[in-house]
N, C-alpha and C positions, 0 to 999 in steps of 0.2 A: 209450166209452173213459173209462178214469180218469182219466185227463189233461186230457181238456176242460173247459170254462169254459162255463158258462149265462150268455151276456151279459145277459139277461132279470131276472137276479139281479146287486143293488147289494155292490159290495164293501165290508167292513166299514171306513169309514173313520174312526170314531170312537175309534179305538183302534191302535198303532203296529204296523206291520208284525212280522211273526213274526222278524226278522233286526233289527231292533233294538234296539241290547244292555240296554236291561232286558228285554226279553223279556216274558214275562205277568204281571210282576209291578206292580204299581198303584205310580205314584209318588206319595209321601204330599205331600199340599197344604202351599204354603207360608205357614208361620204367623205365622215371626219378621217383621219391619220391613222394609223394604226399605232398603239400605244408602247414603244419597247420596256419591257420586264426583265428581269435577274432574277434568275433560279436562286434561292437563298437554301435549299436544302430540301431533302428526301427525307420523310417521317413517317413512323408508323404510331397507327392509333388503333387499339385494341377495345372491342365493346362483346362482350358474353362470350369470349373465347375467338373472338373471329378479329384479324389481323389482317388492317389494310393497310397500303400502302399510297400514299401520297407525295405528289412534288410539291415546291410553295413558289408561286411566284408572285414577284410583288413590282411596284414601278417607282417612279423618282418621286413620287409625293405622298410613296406609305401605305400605299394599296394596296392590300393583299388577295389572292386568293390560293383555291388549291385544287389538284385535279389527282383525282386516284389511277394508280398506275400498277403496272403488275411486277413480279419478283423482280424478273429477268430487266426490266427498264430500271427500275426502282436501283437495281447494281450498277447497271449501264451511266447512269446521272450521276450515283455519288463517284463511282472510281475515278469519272471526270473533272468532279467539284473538287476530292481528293490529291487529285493530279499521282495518282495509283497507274499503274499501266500491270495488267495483268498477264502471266505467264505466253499467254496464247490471245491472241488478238480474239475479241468479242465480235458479236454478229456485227454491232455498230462499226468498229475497227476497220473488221473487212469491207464495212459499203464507203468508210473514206478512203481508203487504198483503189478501189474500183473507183471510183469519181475519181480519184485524181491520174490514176492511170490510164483513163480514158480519157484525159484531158480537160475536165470538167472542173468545177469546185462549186460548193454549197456558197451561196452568197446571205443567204434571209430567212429567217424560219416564221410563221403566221398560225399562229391558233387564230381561227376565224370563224366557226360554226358549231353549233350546239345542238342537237338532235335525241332528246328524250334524255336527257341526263348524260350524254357522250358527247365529249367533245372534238372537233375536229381541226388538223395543221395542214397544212400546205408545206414544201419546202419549195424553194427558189435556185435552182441548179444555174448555172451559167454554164454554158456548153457552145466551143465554137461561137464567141461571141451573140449565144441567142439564149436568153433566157427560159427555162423550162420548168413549168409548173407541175406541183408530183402531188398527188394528194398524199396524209400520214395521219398516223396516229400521232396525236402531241408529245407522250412521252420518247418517241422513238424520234419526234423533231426534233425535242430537245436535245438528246442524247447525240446527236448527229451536230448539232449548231454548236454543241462545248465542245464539239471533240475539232472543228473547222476552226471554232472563237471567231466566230459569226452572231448579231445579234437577232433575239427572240421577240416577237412583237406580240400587242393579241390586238382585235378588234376591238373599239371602245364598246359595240354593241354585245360582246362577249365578257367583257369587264362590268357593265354595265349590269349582265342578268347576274354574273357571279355577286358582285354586290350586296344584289335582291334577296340572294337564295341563303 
């Protein structure tokens, strides 16, 4: 049948699905800088009873944008922006204690990727003089990079589509 699948055979995962919207065409590597932003605040927007949660970040010429984020981050960012230190160290809390106890520190945070409406960060660990790329969810970068006071960058090509949308 035409329609079957050879589980035997690896699906192509290096490359985006045929349904998403660039489709087959190559997206060119980013070249420019990456643009550093300032968390300006944690908000929520409420439409028919449903309550999200958002960060804002914005950059030195007024840029805004915004990426929705969930409870437990959404606390994580403000306690920070706050400069609040909560009873019991947060999950955040705990992975700076580890980094540093391991000898390590957060050096750079990188929203850099966008994938059907999600966005994606990098962190930049220095470790033993060798720097170490970690993939993250952005809210969980951010909340790591206020709590080091390390700066937040995003791709111009990520600035770019937020702009758009």
């Amino acid at each position: 049948m035409a329609d079957e699948r050879d589980d035997d055979q690896p699906e192509e995962l290096d490359k985006p699905p045929s349904f998403f919207p660039y489709g087959e065409e190559e997206l060119e590597p980013i070249e420019d800088e990456p643009i550093e932003v300032t968390v300006e605040g944690v908000y929520l927007a409420e439409s028919q009873g449903n309550v999200q949660r958002f960060v804002m970040l914005a950059d030195d010429s007024g840029r805004r944008f915004h990426i929705v984020i969930g409870l437990f981050e959404a606390s994580a960012i403000s306690y920070s922006l706050d400069g609040q230190q909560p009873d019991r160290p947060m999950t955040h809390d705990l992975l700076k204690i580890v980094i540093e106890r391991l000898g390590g520190s957060l050096v750079r945070v990188l929203i850099d990727d966008i994938w059907t409406s999600t966005y994606y960060a990098k962190l930049y660990l220095l470790i033993d003089n060798e720097e170490v790329e970690i993939d993250s969810r952005p809210s969980d970068a951010i909340a790591l990079a206020l709590r080091f006071n390390v700066p937040v960058y995003v791709s111009p090509q990520i600035f770019d589509h937020a702009a758009e949308n």
